[in-house]
PDB file of N, CA, C, O and CB in Angstrom:
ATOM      1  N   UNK A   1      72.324  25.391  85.937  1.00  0.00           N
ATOM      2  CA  UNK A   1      73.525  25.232  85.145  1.00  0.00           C
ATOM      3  C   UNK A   1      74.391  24.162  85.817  1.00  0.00           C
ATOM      4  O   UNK A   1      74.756  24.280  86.987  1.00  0.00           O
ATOM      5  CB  UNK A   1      74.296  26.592  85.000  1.00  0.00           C
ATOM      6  N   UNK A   2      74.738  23.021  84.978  1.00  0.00           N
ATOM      7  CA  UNK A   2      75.705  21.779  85.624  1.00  0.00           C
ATOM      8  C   UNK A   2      76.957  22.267  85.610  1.00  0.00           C
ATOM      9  O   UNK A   2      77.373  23.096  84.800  1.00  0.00           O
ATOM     10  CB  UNK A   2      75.750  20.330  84.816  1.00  0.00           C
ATOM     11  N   UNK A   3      77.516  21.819  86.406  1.00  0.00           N
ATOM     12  CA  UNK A   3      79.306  21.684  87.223  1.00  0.00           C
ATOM     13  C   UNK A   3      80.169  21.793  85.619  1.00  0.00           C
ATOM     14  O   UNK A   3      81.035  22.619  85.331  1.00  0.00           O
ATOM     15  CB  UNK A   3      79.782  19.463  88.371  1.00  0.00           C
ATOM     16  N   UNK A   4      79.678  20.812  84.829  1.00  0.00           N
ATOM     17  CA  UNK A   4      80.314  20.728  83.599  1.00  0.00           C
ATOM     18  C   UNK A   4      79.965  21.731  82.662  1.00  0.00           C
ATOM     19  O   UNK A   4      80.543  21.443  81.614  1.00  0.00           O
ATOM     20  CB  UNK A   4      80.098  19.541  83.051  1.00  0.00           C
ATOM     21  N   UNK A   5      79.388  22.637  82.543  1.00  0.00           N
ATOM     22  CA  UNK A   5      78.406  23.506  82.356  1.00  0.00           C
ATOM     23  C   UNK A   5      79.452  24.618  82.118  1.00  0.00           C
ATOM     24  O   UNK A   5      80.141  25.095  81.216  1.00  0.00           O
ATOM     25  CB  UNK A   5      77.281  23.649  83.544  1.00  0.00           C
ATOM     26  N   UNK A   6      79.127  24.794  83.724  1.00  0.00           N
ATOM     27  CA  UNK A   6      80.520  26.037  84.415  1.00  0.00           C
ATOM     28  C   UNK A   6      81.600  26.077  84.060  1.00  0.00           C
ATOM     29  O   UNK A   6      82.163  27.072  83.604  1.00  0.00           O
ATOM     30  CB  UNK A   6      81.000  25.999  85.750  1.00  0.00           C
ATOM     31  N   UNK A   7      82.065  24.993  84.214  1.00  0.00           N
ATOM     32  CA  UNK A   7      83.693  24.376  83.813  1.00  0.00           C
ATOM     33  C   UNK A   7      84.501  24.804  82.689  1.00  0.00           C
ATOM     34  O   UNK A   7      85.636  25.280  82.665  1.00  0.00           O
ATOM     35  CB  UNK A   7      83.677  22.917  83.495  1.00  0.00           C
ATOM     36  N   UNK A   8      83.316  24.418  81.353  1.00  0.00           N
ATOM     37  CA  UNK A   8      83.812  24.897  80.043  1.00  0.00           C
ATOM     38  C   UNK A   8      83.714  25.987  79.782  1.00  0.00           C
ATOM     39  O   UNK A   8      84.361  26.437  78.836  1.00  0.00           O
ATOM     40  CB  UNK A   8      83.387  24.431  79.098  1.00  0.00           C
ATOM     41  N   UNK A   9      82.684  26.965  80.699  1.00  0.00           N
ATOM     42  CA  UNK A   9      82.588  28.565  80.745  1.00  0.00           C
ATOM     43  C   UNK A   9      84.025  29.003  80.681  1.00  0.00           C
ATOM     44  O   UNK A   9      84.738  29.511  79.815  1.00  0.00           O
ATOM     45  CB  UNK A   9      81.829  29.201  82.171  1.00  0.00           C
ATOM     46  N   UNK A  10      84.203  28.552  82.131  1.00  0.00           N
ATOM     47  CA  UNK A  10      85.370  29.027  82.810  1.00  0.00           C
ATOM     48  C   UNK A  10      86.650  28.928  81.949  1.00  0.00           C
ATOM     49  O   UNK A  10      87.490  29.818  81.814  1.00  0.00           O
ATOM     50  CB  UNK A  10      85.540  28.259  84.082  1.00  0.00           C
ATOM     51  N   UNK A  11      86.660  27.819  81.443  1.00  0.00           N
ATOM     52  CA  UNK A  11      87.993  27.491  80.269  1.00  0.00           C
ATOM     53  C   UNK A  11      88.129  28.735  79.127  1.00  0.00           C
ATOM     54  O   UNK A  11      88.998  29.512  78.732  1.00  0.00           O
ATOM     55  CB  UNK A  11      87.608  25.838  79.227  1.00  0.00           C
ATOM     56  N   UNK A  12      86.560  28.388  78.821  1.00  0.00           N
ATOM     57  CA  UNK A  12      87.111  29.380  77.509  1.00  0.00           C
ATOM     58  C   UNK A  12      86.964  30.692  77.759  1.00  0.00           C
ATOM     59  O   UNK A  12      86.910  31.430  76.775  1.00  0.00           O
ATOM     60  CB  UNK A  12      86.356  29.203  76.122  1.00  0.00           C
ATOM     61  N   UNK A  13      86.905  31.055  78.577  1.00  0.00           N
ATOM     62  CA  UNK A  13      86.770  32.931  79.075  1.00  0.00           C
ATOM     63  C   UNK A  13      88.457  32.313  79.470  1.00  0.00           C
ATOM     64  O   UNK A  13      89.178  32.681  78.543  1.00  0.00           O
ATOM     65  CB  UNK A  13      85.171  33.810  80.940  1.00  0.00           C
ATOM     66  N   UNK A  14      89.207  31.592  80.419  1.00  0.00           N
ATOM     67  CA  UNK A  14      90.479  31.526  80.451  1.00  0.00           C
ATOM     68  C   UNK A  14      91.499  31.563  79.522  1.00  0.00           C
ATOM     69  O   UNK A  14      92.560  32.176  79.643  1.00  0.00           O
ATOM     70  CB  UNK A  14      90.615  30.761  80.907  1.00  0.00           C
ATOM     71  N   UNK A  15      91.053  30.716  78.356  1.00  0.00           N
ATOM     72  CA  UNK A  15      91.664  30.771  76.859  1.00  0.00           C
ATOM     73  C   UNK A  15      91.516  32.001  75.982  1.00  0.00           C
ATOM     74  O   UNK A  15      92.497  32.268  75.288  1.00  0.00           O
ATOM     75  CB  UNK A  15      91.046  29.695  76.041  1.00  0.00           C
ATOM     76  N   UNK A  16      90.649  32.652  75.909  1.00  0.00           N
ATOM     77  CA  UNK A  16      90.464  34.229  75.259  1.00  0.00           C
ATOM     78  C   UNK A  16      91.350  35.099  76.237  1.00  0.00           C
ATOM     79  O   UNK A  16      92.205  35.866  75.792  1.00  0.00           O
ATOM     80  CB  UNK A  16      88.652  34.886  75.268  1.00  0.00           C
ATOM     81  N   UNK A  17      91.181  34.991  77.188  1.00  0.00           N
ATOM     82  CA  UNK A  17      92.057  36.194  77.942  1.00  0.00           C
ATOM     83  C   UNK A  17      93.892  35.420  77.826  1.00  0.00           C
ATOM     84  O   UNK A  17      94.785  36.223  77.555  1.00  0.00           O
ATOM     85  CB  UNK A  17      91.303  36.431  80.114  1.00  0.00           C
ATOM     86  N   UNK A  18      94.144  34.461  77.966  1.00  0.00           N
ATOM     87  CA  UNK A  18      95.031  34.334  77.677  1.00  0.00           C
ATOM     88  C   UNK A  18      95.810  34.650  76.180  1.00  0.00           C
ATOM     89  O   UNK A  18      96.949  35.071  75.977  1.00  0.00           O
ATOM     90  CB  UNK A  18      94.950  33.450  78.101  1.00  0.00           C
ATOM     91  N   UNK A  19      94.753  34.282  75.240  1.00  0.00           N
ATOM     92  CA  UNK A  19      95.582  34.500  73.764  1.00  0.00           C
ATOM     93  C   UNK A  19      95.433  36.293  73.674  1.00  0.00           C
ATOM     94  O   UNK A  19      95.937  37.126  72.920  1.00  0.00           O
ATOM     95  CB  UNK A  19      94.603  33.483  72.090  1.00  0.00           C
ATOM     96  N   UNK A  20      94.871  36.349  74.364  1.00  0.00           N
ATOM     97  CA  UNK A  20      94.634  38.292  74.010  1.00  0.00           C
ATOM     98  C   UNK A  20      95.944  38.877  75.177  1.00  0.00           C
ATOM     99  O   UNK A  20      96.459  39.994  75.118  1.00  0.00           O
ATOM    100  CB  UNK A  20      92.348  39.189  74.741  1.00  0.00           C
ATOM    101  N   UNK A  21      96.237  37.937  76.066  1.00  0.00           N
ATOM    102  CA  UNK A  21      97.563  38.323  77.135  1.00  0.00           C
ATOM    103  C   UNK A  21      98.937  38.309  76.376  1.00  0.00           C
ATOM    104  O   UNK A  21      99.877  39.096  76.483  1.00  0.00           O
ATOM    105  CB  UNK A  21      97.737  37.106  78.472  1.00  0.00           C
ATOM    106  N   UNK A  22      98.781  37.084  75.495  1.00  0.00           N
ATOM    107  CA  UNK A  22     100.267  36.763  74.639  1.00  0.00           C
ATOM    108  C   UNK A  22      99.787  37.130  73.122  1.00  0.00           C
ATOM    109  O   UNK A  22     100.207  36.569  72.111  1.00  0.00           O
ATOM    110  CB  UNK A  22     100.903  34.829  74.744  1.00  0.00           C
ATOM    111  N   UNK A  23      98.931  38.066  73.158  1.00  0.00           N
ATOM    112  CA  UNK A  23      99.056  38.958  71.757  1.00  0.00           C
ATOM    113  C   UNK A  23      98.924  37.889  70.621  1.00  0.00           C
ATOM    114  O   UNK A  23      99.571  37.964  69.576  1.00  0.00           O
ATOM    115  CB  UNK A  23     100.662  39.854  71.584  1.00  0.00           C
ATOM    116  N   UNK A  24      98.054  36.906  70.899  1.00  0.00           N
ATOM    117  CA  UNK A  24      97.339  36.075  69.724  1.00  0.00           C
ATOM    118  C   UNK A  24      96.560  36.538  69.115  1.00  0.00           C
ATOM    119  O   UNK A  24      96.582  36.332  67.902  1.00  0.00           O
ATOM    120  CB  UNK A  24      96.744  35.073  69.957  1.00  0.00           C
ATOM    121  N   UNK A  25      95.579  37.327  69.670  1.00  0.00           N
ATOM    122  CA  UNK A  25      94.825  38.423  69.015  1.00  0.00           C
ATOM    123  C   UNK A  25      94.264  39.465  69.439  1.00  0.00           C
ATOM    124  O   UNK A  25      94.049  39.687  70.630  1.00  0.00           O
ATOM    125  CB  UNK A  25      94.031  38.082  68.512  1.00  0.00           C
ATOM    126  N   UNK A  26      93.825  40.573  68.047  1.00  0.00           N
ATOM    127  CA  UNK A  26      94.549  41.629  68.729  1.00  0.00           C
ATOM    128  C   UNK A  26      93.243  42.237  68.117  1.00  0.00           C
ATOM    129  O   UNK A  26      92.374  41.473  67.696  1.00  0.00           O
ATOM    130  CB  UNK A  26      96.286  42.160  68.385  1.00  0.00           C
ATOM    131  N   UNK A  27      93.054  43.833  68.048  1.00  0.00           N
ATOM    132  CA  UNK A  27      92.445  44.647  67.582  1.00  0.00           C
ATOM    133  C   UNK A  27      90.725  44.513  67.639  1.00  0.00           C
ATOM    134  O   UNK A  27      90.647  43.546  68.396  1.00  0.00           O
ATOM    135  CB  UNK A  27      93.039  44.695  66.423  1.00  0.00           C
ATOM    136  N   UNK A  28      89.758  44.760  67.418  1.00  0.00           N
ATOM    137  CA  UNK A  28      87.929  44.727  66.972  1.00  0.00           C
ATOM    138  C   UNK A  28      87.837  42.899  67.340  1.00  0.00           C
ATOM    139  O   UNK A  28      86.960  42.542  68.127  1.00  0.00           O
ATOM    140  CB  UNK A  28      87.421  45.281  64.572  1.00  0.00           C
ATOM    141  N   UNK A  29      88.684  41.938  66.786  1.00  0.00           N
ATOM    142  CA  UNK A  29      88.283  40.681  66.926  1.00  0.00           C
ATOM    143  C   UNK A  29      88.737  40.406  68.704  1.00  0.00           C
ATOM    144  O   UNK A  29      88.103  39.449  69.149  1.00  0.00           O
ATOM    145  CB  UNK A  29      89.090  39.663  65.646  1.00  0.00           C
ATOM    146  N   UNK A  30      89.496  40.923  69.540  1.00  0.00           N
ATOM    147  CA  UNK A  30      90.302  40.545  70.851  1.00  0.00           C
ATOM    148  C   UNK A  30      88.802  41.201  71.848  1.00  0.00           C
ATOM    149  O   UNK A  30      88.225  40.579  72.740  1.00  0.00           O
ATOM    150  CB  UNK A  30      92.291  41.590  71.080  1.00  0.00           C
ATOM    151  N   UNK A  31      88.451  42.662  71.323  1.00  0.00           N
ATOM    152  CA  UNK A  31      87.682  43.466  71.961  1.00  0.00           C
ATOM    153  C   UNK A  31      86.379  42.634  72.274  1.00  0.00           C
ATOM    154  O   UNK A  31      85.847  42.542  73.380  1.00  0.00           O
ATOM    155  CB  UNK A  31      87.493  44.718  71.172  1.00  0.00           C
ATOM    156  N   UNK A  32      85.875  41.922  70.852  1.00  0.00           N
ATOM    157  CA  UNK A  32      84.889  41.399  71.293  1.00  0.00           C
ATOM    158  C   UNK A  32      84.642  39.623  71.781  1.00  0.00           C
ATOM    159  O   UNK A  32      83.597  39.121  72.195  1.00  0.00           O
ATOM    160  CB  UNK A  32      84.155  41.847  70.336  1.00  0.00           C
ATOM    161  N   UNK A  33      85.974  38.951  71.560  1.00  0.00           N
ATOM    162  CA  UNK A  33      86.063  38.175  72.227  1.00  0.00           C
ATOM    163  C   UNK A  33      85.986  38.518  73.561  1.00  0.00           C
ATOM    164  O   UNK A  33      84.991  38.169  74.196  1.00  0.00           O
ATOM    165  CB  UNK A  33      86.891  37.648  71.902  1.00  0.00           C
ATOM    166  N   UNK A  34      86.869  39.142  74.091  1.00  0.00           N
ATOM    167  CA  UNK A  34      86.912  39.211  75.633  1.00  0.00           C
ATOM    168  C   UNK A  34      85.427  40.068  76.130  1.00  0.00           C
ATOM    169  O   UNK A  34      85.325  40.423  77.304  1.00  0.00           O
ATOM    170  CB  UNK A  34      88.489  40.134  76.157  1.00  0.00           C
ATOM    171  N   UNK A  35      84.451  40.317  75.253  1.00  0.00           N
ATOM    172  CA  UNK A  35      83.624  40.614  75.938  1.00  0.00           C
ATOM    173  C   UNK A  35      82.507  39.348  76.242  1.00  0.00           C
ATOM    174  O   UNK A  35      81.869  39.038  77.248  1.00  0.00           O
ATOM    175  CB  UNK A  35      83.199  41.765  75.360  1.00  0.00           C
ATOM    176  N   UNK A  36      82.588  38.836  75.004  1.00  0.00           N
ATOM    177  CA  UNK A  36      82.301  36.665  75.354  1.00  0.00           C
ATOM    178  C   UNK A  36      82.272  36.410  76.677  1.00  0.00           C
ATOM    179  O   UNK A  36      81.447  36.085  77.531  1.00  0.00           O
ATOM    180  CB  UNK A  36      83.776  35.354  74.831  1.00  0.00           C
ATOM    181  N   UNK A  37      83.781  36.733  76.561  1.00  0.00           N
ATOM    182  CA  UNK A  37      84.357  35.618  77.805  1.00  0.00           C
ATOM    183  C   UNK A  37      84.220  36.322  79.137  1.00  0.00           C
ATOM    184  O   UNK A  37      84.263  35.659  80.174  1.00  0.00           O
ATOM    185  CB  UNK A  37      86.134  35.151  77.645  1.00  0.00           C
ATOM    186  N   UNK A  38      84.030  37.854  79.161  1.00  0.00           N
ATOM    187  CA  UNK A  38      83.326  38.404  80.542  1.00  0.00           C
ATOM    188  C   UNK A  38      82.361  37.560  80.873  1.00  0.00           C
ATOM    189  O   UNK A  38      82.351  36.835  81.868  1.00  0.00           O
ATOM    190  CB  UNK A  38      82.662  39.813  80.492  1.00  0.00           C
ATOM    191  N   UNK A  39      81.076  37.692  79.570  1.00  0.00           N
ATOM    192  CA  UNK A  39      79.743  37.422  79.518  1.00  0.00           C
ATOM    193  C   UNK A  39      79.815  36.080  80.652  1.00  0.00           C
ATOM    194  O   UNK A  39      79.390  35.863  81.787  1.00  0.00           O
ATOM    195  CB  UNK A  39      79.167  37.115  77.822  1.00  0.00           C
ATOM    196  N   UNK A  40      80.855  35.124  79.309  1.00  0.00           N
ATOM    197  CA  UNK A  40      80.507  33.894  80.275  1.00  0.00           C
ATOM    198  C   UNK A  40      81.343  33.424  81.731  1.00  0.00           C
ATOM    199  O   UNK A  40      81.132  32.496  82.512  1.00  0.00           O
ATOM    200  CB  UNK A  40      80.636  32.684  79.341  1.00  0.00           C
ATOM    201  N   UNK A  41      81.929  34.035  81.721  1.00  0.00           N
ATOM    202  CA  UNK A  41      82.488  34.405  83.124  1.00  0.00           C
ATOM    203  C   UNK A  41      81.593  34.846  84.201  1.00  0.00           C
ATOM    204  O   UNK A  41      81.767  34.285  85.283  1.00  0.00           O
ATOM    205  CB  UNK A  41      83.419  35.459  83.003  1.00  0.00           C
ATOM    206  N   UNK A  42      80.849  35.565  84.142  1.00  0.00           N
ATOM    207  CA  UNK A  42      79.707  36.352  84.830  1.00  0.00           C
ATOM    208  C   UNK A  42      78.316  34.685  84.739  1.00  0.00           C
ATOM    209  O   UNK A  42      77.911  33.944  85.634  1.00  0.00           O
ATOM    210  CB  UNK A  42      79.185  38.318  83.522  1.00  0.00           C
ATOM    211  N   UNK A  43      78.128  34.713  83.815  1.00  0.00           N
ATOM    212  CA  UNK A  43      77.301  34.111  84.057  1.00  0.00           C
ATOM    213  C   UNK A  43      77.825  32.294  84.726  1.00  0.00           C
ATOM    214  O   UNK A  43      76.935  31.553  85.142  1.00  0.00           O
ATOM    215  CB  UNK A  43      76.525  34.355  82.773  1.00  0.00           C
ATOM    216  N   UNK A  44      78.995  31.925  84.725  1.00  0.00           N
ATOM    217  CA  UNK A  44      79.148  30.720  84.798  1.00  0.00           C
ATOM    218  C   UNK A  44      79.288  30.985  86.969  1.00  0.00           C
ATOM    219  O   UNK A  44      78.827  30.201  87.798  1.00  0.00           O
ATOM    220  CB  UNK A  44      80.695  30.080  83.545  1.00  0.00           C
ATOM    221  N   UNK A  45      79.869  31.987  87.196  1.00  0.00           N
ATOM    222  CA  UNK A  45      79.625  32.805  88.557  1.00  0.00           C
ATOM    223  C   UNK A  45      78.438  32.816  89.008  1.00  0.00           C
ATOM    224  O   UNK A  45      78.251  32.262  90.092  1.00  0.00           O
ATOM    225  CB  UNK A  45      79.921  34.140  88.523  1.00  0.00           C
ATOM    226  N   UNK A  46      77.392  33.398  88.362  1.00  0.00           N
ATOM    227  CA  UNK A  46      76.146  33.850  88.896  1.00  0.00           C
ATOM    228  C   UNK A  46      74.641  32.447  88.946  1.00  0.00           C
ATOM    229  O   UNK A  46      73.494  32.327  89.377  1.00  0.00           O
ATOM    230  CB  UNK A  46      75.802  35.297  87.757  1.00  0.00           C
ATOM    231  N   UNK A  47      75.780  31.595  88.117  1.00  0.00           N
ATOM    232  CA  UNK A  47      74.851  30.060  87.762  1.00  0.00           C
ATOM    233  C   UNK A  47      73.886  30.412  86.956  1.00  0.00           C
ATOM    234  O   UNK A  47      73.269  29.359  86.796  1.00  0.00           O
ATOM    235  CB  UNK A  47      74.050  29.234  89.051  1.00  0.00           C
ATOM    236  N   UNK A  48      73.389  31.184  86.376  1.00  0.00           N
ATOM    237  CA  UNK A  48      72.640  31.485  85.474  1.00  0.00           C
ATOM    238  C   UNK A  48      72.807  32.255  84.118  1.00  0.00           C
ATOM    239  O   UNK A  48      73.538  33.215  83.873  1.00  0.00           O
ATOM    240  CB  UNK A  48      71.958  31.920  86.060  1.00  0.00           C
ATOM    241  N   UNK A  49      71.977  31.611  83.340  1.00  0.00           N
ATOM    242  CA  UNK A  49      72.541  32.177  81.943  1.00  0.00           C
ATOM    243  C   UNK A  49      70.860  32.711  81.047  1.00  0.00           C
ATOM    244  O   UNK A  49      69.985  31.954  80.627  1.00  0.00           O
ATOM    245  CB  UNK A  49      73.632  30.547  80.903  1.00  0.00           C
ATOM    246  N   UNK A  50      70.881  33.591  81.019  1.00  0.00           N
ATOM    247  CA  UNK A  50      69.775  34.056  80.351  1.00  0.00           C
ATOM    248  C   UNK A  50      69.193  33.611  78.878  1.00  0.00           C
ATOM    249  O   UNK A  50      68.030  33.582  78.474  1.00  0.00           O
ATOM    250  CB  UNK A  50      70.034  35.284  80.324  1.00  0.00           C
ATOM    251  N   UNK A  51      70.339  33.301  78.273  1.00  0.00           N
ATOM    252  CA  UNK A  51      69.651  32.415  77.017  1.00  0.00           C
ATOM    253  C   UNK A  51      69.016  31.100  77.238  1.00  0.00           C
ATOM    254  O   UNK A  51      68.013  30.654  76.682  1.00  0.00           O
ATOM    255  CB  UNK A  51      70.680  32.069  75.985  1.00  0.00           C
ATOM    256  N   UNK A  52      69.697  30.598  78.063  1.00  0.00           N
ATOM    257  CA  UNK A  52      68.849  28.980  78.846  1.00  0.00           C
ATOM    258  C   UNK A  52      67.666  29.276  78.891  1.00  0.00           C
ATOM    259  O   UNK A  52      66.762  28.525  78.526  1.00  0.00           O
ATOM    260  CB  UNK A  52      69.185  28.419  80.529  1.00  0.00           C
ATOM    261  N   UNK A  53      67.534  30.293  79.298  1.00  0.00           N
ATOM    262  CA  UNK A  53      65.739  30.724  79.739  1.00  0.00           C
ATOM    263  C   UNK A  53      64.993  31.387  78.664  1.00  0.00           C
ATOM    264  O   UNK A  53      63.944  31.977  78.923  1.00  0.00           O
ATOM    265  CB  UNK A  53      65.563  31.926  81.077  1.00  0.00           C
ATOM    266  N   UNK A  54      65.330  31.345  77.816  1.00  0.00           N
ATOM    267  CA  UNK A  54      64.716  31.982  76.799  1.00  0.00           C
ATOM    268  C   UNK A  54      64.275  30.918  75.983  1.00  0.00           C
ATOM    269  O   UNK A  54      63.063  30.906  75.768  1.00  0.00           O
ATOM    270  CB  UNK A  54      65.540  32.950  76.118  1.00  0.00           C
ATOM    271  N   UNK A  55      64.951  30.022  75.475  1.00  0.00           N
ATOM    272  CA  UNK A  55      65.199  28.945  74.721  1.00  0.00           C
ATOM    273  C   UNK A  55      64.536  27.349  75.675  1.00  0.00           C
ATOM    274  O   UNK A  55      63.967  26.452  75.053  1.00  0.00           O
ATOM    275  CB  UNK A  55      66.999  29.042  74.424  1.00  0.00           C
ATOM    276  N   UNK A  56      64.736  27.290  77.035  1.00  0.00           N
ATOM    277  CA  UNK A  56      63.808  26.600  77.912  1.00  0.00           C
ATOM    278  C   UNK A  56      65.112  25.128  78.051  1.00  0.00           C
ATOM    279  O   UNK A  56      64.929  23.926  78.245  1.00  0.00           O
ATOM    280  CB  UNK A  56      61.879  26.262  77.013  1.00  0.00           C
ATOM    281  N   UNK A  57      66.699  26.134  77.799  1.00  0.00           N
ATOM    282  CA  UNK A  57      67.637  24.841  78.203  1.00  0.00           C
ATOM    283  C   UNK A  57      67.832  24.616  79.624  1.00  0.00           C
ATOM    284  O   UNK A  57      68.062  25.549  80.395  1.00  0.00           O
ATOM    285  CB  UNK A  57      69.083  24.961  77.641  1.00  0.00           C
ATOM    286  N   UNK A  58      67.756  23.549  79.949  1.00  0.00           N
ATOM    287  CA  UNK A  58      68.723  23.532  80.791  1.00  0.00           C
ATOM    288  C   UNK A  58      69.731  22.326  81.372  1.00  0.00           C
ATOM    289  O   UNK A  58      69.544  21.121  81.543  1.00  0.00           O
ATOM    290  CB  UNK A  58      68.141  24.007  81.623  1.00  0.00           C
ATOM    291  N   UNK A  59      70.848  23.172  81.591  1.00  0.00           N
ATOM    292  CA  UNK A  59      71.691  21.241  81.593  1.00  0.00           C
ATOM    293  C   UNK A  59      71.892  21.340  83.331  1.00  0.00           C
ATOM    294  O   UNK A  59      73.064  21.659  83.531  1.00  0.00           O
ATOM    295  CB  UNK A  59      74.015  20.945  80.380  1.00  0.00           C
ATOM    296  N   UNK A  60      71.331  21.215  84.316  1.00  0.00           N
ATOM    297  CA  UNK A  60      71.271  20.705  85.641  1.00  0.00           C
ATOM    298  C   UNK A  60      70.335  19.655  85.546  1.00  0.00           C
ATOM    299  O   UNK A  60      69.364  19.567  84.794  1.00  0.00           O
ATOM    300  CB  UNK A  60      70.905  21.711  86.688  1.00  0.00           C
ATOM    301  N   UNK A  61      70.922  18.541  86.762  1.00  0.00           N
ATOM    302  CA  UNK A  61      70.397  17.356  86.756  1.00  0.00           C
ATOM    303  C   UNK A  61      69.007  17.760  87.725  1.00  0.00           C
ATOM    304  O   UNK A  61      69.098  18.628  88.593  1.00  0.00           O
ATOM    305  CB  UNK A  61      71.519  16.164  87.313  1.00  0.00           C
ATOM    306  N   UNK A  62      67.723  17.021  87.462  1.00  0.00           N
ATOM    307  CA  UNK A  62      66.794  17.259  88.373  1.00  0.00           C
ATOM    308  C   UNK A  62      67.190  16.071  89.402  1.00  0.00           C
ATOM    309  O   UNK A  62      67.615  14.958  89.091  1.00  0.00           O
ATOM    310  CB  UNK A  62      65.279  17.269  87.745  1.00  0.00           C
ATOM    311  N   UNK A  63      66.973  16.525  90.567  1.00  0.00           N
ATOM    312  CA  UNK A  63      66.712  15.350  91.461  1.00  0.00           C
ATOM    313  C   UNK A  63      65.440  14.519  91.578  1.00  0.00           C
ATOM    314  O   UNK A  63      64.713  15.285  90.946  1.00  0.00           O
ATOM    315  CB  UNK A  63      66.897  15.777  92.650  1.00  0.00           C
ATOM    316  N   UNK A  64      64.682  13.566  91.905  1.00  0.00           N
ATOM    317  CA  UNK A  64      63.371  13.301  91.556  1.00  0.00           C
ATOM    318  C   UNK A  64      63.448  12.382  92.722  1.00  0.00           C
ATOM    319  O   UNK A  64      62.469  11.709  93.043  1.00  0.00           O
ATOM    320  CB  UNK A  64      62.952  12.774  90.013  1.00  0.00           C
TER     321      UNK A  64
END
C-alpha cells in the first residue's frame, strides 16, 4: 500500500468522524459510515488491505 494510498485512508476515516462529531450525520447512515472509516483506518495502519488481494491491486511502487 503507497504513502498516498494511506494518506487518503486516513483523510476520509478523519472526515466521517468529524461530520458524525458536529452532527452532520446522524442515525443507520453515521453507524455505518464510521464503520468505513474504522475499516480504513485499520487497514491504512496495518498497510494492508484485503480487497487489494483479492482483486490482485496493488498501488506500492516495486523497486527493480
Amino acid at each position: 500500500m503507497s504513502n498516498l494510498d494511506k494518506g487518503v485512508r486516513i483523510l476520509i476515516a478523519a472526515a466521517v468522524a468529524l461530520l458524525y462529531y458536529f452532527d452532520v450525520i446522524e442515525g443507520t447512515l453515521a453507524y455505518v459510515l464510521m464503520a468505513v472509516a474504522i475499516i480504513l483506518l485499520i487497514t491504512s495502519l496495518i498497510n494492508f488491505c484485503p480487497l487489494y488481494r483479492i482483486f490482485g491491486i496493488s498501488t506500492c511502487k516495486i523497486k527493480g
